[in-house]
FILOMI-747578 format. One line per field, with one value per atom (N, C-alpha, C, O, CB): residue in one letter; atom name; x, y, z. Coordinates in pm, 1 decimal. Glycine has a CB too. Layout:
# FILOMI-747578
drenro <- [A; ...] $
semar <- [CA; ...] $
u <- [X; ...] $
v <- [Y; ...] $
w <- [Z; ...] $
END
This chain:
# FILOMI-747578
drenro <- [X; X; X; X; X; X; X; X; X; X; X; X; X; X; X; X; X; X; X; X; X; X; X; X; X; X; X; X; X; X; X; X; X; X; X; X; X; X; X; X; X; X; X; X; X; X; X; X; X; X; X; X; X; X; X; X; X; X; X; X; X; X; X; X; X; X; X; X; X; X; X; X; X; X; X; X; X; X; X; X; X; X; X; X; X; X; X; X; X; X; X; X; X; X; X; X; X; X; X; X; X; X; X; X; X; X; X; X; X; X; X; X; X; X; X; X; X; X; X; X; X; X; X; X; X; X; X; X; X; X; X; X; X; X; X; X; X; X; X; X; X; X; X; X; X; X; X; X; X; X; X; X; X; X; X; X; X; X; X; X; X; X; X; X; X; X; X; X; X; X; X; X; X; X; X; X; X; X; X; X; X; X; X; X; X; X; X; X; X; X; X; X; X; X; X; X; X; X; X; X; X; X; X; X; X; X; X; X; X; X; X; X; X; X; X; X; X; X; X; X; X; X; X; X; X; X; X; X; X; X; X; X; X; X; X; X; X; X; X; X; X; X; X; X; X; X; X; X; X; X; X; X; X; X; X; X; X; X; X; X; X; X; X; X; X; X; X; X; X; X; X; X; X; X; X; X; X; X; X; X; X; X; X; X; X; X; X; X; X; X; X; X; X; X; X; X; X; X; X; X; X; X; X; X; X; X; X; X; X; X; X; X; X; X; X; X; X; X; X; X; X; X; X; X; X; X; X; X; X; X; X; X; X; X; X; X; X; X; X; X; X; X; X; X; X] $
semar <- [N; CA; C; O; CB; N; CA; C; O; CB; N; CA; C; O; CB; N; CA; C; O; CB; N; CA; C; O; CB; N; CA; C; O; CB; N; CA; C; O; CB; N; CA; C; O; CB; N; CA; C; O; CB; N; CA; C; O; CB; N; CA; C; O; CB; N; CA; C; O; CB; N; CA; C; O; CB; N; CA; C; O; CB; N; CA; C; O; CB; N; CA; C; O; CB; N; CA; C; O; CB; N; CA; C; O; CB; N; CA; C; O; CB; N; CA; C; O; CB; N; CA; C; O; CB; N; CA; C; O; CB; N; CA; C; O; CB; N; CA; C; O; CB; N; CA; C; O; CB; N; CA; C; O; CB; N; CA; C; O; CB; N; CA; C; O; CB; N; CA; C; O; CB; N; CA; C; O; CB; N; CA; C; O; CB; N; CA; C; O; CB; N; CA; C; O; CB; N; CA; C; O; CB; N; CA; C; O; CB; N; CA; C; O; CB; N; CA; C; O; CB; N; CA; C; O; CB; N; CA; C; O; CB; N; CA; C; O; CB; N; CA; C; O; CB; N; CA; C; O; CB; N; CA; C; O; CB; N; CA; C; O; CB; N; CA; C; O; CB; N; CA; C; O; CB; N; CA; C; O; CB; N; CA; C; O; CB; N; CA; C; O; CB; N; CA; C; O; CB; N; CA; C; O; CB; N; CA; C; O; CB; N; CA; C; O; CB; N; CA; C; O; CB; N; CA; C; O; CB; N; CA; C; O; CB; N; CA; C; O; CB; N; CA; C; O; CB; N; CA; C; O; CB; N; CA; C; O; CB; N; CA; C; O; CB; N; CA; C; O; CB; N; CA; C; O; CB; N; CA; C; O; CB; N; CA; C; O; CB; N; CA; C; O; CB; N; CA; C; O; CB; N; CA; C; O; CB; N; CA; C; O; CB] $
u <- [22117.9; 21971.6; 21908.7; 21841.3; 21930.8; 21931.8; 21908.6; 21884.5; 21776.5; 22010.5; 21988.6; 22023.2; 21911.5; 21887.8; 22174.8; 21861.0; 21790.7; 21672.6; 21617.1; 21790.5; 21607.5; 21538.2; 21485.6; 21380.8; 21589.5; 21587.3; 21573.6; 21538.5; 21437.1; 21706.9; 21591.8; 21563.0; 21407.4; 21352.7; 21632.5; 21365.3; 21189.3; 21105.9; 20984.0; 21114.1; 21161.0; 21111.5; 21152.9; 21065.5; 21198.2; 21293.2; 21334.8; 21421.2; 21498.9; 21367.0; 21401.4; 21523.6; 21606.8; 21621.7; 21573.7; 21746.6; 21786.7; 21944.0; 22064.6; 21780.8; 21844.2; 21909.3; 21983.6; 22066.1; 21828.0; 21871.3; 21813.7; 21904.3; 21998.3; 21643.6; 21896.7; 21988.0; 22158.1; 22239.7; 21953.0; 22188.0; 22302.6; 22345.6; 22463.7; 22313.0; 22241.4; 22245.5; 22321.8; 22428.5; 22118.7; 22224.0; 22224.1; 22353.9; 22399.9; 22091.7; 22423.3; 22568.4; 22654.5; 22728.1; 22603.8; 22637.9; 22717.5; 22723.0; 22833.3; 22630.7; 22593.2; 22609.3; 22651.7; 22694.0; 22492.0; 22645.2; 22767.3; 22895.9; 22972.2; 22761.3; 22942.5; 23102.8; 23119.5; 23237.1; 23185.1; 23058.8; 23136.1; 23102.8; 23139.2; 23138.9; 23045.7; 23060.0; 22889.9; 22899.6; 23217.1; 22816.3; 22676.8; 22603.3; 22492.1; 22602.8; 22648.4; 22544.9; 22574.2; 22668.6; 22544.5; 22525.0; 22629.9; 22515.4; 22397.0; 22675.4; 22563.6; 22463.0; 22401.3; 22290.3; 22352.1; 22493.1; 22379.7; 22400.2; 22503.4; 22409.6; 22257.8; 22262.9; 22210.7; 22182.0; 22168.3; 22198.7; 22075.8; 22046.8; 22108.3; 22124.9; 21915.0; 21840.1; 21755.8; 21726.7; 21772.3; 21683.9; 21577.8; 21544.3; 21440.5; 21456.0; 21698.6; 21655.0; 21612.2; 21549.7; 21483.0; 21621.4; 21654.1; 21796.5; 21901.3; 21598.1; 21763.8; 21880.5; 21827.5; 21736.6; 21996.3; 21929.7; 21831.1; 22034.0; 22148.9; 21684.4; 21959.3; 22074.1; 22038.5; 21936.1; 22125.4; 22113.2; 22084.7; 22149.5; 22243.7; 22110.2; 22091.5; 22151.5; 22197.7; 22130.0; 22086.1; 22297.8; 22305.3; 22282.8; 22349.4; 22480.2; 22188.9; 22204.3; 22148.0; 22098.8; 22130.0; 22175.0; 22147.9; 22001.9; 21958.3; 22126.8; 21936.1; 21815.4; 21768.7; 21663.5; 21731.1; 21889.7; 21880.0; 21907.9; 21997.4; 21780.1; 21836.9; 21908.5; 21771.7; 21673.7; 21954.2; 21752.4; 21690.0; 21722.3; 21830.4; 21620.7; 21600.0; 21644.6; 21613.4; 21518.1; 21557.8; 21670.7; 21621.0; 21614.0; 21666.1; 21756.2; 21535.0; 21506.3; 21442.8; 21340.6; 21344.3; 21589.5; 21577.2; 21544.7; 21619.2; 21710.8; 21422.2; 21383.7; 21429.7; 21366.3; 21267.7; 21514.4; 21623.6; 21547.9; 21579.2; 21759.3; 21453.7; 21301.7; 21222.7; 21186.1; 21125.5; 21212.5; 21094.0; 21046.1; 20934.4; 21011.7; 21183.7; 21239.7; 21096.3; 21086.3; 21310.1; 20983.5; 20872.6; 20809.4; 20710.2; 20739.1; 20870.0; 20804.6; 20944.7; 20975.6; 20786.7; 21000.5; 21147.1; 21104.3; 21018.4; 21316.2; 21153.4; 21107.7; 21188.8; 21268.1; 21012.8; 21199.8; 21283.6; 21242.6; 21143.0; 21334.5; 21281.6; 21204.7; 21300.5; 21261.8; 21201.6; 21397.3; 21431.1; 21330.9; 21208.8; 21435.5; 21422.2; 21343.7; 21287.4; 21202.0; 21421.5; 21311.4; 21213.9; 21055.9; 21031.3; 21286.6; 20970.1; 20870.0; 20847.7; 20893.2; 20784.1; 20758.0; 20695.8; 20801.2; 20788.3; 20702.1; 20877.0; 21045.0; 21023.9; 21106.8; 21255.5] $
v <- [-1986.9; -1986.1; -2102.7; -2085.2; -1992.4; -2212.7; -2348.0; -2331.4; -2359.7; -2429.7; -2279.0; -2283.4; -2174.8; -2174.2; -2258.6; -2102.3; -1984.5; -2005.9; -1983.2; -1892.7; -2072.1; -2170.3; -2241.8; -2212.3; -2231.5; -2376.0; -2467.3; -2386.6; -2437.4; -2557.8; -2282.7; -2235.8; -2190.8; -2183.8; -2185.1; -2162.5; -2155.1; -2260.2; -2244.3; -2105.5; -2370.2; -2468.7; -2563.8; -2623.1; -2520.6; -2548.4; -2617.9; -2524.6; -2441.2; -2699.5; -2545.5; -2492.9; -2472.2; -2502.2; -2552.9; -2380.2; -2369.6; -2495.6; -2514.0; -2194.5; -2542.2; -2646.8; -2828.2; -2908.3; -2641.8; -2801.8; -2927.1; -2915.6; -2995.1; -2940.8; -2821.6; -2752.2; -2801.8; -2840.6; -2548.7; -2796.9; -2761.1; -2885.2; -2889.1; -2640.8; -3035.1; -3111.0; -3210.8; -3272.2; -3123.1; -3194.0; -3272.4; -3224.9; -3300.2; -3248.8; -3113.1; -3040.9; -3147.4; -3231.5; -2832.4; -3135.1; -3232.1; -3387.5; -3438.5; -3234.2; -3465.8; -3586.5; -3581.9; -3683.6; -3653.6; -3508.8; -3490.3; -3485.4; -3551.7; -3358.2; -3389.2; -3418.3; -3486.9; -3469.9; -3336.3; -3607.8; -3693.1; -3811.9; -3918.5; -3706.6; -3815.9; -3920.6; -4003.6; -4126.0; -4006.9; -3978.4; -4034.9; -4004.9; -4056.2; -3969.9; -3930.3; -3922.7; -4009.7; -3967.1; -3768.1; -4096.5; -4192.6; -4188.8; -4162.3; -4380.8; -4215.8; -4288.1; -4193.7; -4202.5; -4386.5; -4067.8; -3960.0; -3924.7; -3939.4; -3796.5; -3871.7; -3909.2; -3771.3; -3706.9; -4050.9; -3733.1; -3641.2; -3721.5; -3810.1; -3480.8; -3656.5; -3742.9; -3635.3; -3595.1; -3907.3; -3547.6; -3467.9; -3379.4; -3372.8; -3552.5; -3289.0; -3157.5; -3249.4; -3175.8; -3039.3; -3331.9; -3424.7; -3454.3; -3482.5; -3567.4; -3438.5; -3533.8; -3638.0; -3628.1; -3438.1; -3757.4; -3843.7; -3873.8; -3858.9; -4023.7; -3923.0; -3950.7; -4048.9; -4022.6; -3816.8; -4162.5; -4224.7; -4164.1; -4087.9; -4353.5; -4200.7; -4150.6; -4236.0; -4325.4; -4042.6; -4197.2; -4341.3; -4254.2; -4151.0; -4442.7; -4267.6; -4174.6; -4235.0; -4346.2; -4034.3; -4096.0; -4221.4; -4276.5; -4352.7; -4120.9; -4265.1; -4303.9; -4437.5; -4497.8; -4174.9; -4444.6; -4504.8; -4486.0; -4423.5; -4518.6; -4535.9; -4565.5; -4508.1; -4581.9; -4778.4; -4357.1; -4333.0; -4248.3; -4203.7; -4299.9; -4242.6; -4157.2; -4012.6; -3982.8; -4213.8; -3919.2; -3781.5; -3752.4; -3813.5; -3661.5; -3646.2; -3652.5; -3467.8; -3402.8; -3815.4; -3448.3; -3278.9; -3238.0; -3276.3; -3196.4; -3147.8; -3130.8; -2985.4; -2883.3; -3158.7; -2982.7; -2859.6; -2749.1; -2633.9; -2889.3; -2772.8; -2649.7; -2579.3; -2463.3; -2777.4; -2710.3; -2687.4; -2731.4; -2770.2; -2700.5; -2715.7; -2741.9; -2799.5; -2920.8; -2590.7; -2711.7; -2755.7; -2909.6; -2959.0; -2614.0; -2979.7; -3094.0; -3206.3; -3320.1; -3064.1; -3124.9; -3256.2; -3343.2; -3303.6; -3176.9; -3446.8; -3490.9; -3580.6; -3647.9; -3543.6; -3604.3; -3697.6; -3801.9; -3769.4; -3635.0; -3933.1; -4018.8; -3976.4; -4012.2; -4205.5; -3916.7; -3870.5; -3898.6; -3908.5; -3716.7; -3903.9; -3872.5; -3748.5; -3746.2; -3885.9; -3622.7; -3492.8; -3476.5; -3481.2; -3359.4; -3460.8; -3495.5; -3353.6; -3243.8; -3557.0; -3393.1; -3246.8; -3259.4; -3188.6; -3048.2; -3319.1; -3319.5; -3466.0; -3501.2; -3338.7] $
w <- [10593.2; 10580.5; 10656.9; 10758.4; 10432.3; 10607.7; 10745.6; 10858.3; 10910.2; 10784.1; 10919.9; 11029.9; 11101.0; 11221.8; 11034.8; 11022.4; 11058.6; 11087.0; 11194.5; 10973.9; 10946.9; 10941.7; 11046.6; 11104.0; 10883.3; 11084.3; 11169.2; 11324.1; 11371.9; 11158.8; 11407.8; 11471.4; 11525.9; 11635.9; 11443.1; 11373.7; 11405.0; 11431.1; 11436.8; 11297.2; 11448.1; 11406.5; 11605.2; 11668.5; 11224.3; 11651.5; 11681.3; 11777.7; 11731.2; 11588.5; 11928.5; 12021.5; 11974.4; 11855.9; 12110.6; 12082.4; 11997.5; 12096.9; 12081.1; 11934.7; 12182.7; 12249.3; 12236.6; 12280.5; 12317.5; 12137.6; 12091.2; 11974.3; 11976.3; 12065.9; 11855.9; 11750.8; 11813.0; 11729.4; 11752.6; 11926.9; 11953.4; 12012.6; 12047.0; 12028.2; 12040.6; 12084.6; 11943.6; 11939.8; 12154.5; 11849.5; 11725.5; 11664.4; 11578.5; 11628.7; 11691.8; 11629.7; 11722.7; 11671.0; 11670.6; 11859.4; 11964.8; 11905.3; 11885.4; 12125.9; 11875.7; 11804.9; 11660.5; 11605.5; 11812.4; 11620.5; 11468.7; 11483.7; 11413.5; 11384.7; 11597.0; 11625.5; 11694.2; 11726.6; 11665.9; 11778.6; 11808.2; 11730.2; 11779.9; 11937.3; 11626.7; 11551.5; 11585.2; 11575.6; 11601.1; 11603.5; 11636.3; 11514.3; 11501.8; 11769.4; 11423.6; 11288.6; 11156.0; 11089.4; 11232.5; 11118.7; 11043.0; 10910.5; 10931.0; 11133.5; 10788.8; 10675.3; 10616.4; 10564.0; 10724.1; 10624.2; 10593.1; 10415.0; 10349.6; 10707.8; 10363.9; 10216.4; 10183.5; 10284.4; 10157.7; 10113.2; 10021.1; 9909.0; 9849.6; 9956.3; 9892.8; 9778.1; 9780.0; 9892.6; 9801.3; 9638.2; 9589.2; 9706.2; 9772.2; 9537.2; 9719.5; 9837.0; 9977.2; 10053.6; 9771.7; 10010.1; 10148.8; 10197.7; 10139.6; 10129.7; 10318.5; 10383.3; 10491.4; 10573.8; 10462.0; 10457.7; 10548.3; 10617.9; 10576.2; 10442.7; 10745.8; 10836.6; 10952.7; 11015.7; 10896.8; 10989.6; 11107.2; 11204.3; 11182.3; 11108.1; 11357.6; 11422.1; 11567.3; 11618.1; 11423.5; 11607.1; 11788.9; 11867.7; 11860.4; 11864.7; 11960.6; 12094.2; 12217.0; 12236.5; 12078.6; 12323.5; 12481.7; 12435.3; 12521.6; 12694.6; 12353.6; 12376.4; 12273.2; 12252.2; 12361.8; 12230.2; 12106.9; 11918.7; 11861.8; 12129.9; 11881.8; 11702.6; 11649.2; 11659.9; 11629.2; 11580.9; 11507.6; 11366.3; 11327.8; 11577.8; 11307.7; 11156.2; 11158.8; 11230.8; 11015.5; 11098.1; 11108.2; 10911.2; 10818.0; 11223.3; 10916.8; 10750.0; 10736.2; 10758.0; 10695.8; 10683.3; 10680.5; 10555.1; 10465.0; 10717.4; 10518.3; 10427.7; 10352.6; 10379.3; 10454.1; 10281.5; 10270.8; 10215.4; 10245.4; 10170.0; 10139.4; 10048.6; 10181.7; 10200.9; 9930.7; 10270.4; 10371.3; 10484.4; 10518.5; 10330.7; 10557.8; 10698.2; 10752.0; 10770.2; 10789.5; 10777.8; 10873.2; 10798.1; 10851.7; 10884.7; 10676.1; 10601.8; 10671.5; 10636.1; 10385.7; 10771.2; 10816.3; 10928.1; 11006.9; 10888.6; 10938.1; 11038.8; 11145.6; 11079.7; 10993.4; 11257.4; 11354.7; 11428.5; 11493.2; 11443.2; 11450.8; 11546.9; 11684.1; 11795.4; 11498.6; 11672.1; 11805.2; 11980.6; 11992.3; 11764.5; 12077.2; 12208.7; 12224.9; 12313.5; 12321.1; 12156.5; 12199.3; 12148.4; 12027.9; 12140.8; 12228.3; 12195.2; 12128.0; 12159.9; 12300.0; 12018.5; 11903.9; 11798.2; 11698.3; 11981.3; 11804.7; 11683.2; 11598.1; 11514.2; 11803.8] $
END
């Protein structure tokens, strides 16, 4: 369902980018807390947080480099 989810929301490039920094180890600290997930992240662009909102994907949010995300 997520994943289905996240798609409306989000390339499905970008989707497949953030799977790439999970397997190689770039997603670190990641928690849930009250239907959240919060996660840091390392990338070429730098050190940010992403914060997935599991009820209501479009309330998630990223400081990521893609702009609109």
């Amino acid at each position: 369902y997520l994943l289905k989810d996240i798609t409306k929301w989000i390339p499905k490039y970008i989707v497949d980018k953030g799977y790439e920094y999970y397997e190689d180890g770039h997603v670190e600290d990641v928690e849930i807390q009250d239907k959240k997930v919060f996660a840091f992240v390392t990338g070429n662009a730098g050190n940010y947080e992403v914060v997935i909102d599991l009820e209501d994907f479009s309330e998630s949010n990223c400081e990521c480099p893609y702009e609109n995300y």
